[in-house]
N, C-alpha and C positions, 0 to 999 in steps of 0.2 A: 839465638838462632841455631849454634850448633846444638844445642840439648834440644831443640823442639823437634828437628829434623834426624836425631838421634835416634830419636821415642818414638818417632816415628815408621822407620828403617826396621826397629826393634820389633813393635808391634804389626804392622797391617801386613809383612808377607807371609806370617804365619797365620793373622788370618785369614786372608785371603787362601792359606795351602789346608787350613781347617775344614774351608768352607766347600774348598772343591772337593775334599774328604768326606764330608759328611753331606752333602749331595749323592756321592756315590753309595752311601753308607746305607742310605734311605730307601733307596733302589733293591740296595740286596737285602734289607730285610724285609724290604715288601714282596719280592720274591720270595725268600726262604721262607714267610709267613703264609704265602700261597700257596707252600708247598713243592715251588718250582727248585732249581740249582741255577745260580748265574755264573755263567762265562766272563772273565772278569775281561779276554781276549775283545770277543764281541761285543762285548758293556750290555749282553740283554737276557734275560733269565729262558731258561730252558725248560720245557716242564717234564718231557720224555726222556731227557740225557743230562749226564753228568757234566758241568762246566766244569773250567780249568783255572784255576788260582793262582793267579799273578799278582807278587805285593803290589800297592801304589807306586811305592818308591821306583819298583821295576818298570812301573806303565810311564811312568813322568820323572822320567830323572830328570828332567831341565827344570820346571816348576820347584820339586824337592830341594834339589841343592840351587836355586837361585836364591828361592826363600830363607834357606836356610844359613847361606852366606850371606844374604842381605842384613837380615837380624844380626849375624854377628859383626858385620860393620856399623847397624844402630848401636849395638852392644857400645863398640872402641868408642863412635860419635858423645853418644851419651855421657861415658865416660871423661872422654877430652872437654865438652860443654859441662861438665857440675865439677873437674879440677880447674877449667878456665874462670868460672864463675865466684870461684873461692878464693880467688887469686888477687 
C-alpha cells in the first residue's frame, strides 16, 4: 500500500506540472511560428509588440513547488514501502 501510493506521489505531480508545461508550450510556438511574440504575463501572443518573459516557475510557484514536494515525499514513500517489503 505504501509503495503503490509512493509511486504514485512520485509520478503524477510531475506529470500533471509537465502537462500544464507543455500546453503552455504549444501556445507559444504556435505563436512564434505565426510569427507573433507572446506575453507570457497575458498568456496570449502579440503580433505588433514584444511580449515579456516570465519563467513558469515564476508564473506558478504554488503548482512548481507543490509538485515538486509531493514527488519527493513519493520519493521517502516509495522508499519506506520496498525497505518495508523486504523486511
Amino acid at each position: 500500500m505504501l509503495l503503490k501510493l509512493g509511486l504514485s506521489l512520485l509520478v503524477l505531480p510531475l506529470l500533471i506540472l509537465m502537462g500544464a508545461w507543455g500546453i503552455e508550450y504549444a501556445e507559444v510556438s504556435s505563436c512564434i511560428y505565426e510569427g507573433g511574440s507572446y506575453d507570457y504575463l497575458l498568456g496570449e501572443c502579440l503580433i505588433n509588440q514584444q511580449g515579456i518573459f516570465v519563467p513558469f516557475a515564476e508564473r506558478h510557484p504554488l503548482l512548481v513547488s507543490t509538485s515538486l514536494w509531493a514527488s519527493c515525499a513519493g520519493l521517502v514513500f516509495t522508499l519506506v514501502g520496498l525497505y518495508k517489503s523486504r523486511g
